[in-house]
Residue frames as qw, qx, qy, qz and C-alpha x, y, z in Angstrom:
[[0.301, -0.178, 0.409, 0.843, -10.08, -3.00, -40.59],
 [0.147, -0.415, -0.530, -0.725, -13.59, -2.15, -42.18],
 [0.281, -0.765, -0.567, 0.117, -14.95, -0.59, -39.19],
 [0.111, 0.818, -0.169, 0.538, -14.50, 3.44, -38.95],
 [0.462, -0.425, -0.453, 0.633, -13.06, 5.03, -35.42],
 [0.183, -0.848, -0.107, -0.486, -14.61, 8.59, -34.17],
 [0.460, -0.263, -0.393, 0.751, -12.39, 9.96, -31.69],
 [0.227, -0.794, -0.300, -0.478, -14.34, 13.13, -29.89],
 [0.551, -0.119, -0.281, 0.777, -11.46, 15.12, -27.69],
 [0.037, 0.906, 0.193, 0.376, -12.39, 18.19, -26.19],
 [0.627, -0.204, -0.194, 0.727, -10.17, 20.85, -24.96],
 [0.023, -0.906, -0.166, 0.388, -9.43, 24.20, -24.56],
 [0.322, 0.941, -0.094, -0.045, -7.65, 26.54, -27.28],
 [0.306, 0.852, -0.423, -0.049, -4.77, 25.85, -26.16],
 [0.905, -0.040, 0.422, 0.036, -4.54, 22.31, -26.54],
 [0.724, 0.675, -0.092, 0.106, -2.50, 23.14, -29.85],
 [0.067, 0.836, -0.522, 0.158, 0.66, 24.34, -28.08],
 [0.496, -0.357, 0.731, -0.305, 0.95, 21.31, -25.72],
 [0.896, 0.174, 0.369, -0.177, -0.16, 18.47, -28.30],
 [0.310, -0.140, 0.776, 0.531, 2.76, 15.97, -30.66],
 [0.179, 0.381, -0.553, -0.719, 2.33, 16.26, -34.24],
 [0.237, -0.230, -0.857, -0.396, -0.07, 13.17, -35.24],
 [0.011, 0.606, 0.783, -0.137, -2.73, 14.22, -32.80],
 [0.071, -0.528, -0.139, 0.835, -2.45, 17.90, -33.85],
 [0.107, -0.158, -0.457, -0.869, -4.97, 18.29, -36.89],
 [0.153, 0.380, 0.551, -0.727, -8.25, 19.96, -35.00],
 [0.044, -0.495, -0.612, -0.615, -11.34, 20.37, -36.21],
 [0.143, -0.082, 0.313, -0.935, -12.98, 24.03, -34.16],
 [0.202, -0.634, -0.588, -0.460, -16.07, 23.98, -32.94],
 [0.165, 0.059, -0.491, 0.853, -16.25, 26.98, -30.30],
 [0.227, -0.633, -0.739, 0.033, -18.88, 27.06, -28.02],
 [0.123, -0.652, -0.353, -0.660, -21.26, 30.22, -28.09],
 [0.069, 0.026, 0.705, -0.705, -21.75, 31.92, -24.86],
 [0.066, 0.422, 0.896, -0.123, -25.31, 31.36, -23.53],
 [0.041, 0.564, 0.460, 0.684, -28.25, 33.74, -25.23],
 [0.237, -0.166, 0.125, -0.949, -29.96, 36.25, -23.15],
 [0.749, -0.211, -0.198, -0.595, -33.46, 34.40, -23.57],
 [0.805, 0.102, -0.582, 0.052, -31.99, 31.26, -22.77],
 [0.332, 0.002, -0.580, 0.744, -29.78, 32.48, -19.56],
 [0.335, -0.292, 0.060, -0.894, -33.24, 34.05, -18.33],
 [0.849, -0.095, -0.457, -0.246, -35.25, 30.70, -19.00],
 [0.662, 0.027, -0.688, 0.294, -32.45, 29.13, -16.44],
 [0.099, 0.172, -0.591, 0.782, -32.67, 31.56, -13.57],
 [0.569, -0.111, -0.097, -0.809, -36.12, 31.81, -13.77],
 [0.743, 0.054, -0.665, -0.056, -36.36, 27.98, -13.56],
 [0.655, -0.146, -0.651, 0.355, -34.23, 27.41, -10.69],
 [0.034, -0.289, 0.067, -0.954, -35.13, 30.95, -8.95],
 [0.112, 0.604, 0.757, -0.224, -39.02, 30.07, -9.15],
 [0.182, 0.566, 0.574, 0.563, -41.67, 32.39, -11.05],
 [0.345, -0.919, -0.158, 0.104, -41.46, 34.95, -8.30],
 [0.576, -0.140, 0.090, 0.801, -37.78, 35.62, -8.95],
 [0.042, -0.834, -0.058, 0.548, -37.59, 40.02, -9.21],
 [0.509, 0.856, 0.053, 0.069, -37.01, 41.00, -13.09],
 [0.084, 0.861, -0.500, 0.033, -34.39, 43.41, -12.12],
 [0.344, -0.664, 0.661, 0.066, -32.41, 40.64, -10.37],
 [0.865, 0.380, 0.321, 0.066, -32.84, 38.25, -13.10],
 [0.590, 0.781, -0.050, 0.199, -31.34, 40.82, -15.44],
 [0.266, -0.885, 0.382, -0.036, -28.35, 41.38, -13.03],
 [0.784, -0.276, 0.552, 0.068, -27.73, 38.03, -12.99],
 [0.720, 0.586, 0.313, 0.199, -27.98, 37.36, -17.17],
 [0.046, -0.960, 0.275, -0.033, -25.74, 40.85, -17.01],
 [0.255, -0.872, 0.419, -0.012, -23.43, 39.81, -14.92],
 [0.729, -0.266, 0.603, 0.187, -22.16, 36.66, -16.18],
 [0.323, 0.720, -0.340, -0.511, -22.14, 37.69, -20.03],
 [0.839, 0.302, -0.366, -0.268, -23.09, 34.16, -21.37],
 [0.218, 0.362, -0.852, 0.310, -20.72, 32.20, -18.95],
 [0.685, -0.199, -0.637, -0.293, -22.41, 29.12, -18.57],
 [0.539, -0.239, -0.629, 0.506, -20.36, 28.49, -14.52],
 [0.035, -0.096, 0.191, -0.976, -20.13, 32.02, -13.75],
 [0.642, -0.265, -0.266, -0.668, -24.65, 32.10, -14.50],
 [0.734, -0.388, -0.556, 0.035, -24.86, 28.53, -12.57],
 [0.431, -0.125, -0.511, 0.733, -22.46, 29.97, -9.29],
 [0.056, -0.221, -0.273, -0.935, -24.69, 33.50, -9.74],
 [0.658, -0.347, -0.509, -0.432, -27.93, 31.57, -9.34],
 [0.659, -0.351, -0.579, 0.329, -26.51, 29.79, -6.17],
 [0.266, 0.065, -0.224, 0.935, -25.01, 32.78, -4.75],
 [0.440, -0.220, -0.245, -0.836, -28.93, 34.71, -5.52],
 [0.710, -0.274, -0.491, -0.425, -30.41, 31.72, -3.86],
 [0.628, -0.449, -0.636, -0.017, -28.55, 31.72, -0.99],
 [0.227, -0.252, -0.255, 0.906, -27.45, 35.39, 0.51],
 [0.255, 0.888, 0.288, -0.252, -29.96, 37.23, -2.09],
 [0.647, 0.370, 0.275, 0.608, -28.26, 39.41, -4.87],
 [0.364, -0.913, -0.022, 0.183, -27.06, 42.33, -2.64],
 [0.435, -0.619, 0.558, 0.341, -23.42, 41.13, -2.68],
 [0.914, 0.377, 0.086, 0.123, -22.79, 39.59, -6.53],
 [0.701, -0.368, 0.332, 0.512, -19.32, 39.01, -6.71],
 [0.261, 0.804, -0.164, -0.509, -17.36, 40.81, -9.55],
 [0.292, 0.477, -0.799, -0.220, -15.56, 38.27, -10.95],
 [0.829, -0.156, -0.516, -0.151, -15.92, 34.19, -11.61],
 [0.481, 0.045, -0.690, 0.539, -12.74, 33.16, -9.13],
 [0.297, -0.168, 0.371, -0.864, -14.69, 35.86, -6.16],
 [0.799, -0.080, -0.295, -0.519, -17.79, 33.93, -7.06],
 [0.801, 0.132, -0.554, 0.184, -15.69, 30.39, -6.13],
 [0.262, 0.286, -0.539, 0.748, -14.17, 31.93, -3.21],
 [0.542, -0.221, 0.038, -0.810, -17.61, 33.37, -1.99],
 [0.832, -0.088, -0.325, -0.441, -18.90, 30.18, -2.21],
 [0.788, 0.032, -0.562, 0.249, -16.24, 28.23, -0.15],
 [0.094, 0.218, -0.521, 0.820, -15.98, 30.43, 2.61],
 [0.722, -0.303, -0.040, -0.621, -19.68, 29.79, 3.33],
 [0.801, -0.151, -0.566, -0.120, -18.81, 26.27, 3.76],
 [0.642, -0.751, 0.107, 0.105, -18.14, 25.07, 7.83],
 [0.040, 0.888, -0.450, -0.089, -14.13, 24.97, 8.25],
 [0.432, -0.395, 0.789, 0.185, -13.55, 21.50, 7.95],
 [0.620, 0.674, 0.392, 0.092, -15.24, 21.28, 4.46],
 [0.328, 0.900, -0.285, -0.029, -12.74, 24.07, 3.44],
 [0.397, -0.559, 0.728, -0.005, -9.86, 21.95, 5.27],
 [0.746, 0.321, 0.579, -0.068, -10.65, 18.97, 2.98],
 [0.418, 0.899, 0.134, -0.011, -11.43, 21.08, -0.12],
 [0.090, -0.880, 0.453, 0.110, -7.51, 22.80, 0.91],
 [0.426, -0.561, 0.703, 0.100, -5.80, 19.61, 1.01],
 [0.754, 0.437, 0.463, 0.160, -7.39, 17.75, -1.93],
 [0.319, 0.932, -0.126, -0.118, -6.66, 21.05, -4.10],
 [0.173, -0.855, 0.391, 0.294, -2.95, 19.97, -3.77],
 [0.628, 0.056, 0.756, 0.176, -3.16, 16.99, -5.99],
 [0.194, -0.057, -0.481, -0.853, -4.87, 19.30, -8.68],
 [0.447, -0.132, 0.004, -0.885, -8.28, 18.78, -9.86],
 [0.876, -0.328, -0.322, -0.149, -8.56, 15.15, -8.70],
 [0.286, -0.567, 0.488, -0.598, -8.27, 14.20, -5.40],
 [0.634, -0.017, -0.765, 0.116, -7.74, 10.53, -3.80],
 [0.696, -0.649, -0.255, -0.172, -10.05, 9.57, -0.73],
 [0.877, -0.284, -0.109, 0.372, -6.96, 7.75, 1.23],
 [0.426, 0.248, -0.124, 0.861, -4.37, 10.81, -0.10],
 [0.192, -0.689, -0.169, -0.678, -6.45, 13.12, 1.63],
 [0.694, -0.677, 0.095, 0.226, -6.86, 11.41, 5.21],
 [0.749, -0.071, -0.104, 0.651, -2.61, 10.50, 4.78],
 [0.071, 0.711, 0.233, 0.660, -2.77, 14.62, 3.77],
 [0.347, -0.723, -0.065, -0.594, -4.50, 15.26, 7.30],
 [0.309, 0.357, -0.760, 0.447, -1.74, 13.28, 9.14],
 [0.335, 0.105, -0.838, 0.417, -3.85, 11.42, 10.85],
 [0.086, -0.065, -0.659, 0.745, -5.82, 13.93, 12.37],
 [0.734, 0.143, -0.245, -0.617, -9.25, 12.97, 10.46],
 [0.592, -0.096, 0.799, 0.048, -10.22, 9.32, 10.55],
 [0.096, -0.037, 0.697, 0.710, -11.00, 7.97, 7.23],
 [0.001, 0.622, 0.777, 0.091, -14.73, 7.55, 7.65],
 [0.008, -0.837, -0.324, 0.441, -14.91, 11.29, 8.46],
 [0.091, -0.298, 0.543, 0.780, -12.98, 12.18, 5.27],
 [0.033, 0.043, 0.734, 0.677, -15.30, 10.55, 3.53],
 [0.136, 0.734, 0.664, 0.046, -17.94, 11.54, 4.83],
 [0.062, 0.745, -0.043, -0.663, -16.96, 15.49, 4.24],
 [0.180, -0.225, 0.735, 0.613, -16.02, 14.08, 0.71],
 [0.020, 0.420, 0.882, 0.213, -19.43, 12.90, 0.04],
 [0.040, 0.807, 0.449, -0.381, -21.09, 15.94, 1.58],
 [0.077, -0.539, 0.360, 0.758, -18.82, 18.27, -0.97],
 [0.073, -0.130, -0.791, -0.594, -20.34, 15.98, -3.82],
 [0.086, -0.488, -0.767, 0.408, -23.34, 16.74, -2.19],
 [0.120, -0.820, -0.241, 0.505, -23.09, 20.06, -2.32],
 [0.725, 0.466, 0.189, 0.470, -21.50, 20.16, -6.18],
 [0.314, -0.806, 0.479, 0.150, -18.20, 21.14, -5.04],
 [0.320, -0.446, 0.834, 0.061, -17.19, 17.83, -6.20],
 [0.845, 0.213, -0.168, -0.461, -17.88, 14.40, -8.16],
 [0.881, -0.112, 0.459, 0.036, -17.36, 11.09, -7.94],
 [0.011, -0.647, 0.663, 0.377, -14.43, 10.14, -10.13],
 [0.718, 0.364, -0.553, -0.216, -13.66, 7.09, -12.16],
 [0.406, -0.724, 0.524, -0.189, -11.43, 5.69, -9.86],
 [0.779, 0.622, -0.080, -0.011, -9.39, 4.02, -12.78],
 [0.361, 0.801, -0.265, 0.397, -6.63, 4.60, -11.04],
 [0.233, -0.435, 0.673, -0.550, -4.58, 3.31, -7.96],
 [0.042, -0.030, 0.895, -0.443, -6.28, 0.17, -7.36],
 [0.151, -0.584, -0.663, -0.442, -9.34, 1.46, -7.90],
 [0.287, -0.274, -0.429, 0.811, -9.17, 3.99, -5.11],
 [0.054, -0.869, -0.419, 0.257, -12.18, 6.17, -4.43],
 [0.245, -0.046, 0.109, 0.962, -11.02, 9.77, -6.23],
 [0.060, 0.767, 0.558, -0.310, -13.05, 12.55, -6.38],
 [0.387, 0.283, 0.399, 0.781, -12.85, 15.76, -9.29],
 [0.275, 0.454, 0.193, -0.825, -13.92, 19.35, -8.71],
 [0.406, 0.709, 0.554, -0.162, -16.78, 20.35, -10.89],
 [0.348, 0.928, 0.082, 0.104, -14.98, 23.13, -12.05],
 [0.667, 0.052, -0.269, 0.692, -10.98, 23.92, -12.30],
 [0.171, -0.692, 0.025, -0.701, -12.17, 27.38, -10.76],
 [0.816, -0.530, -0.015, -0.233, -13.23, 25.91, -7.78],
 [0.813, -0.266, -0.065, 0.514, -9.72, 24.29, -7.24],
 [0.384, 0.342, -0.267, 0.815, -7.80, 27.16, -7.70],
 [0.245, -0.725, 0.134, -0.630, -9.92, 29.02, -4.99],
 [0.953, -0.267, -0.143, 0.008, -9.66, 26.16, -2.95],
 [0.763, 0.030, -0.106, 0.637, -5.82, 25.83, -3.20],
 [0.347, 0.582, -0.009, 0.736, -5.89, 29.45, -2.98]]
């Protein structure tokens, strides 16, 4: 009784509609999209000091301070070149999973239907069979590999292996 409590909930905007009355007095802080100087500093970083101006500035351009959009951008620049930049985030996500081989997207499809976590064991039962489990998990591990994915909590079930896109983009293109 003489010790504070700091609860630190983050959410999106429209956590208000969807939260009961005693947890529903918010305190805003909205995050800033990233700065120009700052979203240069990063491509430039993971680019290398030979990265091309112009396609710097496309990139910094085209993602307009969106932290995922700038990280997917970068990947996308680093591995086709920055011919083809996608127009949108969800294209970007898509782009990026159709590179992968087809049974990384097969995975990727059948986790997606759980939402944005995904159980190891629901995934083989998923592929009826026609995956053993060691090769689930090892396409599971190569998606977290390839941050597609992340290692969950697995707090849940038993403790069952679960696994959490990176981004809720990424499942919907996935499921899409």
């Amino acid at each position: 009784g003489d010790r504070s409590l700091f609860v630190l909930a983050l959410a999106r905007p429209e956590v208000r509609e969807v939260t009961p009355r005693p947890f529903a007095s918010f305190a805003e802080l909205p995050i800033e999209p990233i700065g120009k100087r700052a979203a240069e500093r990063l491509v430039r970083a993971i680019l290398g000091k030979d990265a091309d101006l112009v396609t710097i500035e496309r990139i910094v351009l085209r993602a307009g301070g969106n932290a995922f959009y700038l990280e997917e951008l970068v990947r996308h620049v680093a591995e086709h070149g920055d011919g083809s930049l996608p127009e949108t985030v969800i294209a970007m996500a898509r782009s990026r999973l159709d590179a992968l081989e087809p049974e990384a997207r097969r995975v990727l499809r059948v986790g997606s239907v759980f939402g944005e976590r995904m159980w190891e064991k629901g995934v083989a039962r998923l592929l009826g069979g026609s995956r053993s489990p060691e090769v689930v998990r090892e396409w599971l591990e190569a998606l977290v590999a390839r941050e597609i994915l992340e290692p969950g909590r697995g707090d849940r079930f038993g403790g069952e292996r679960d696994f959490v896109f990176r981004h809720a983009l990424l499942r919907d293109a996935a499921y899409a």
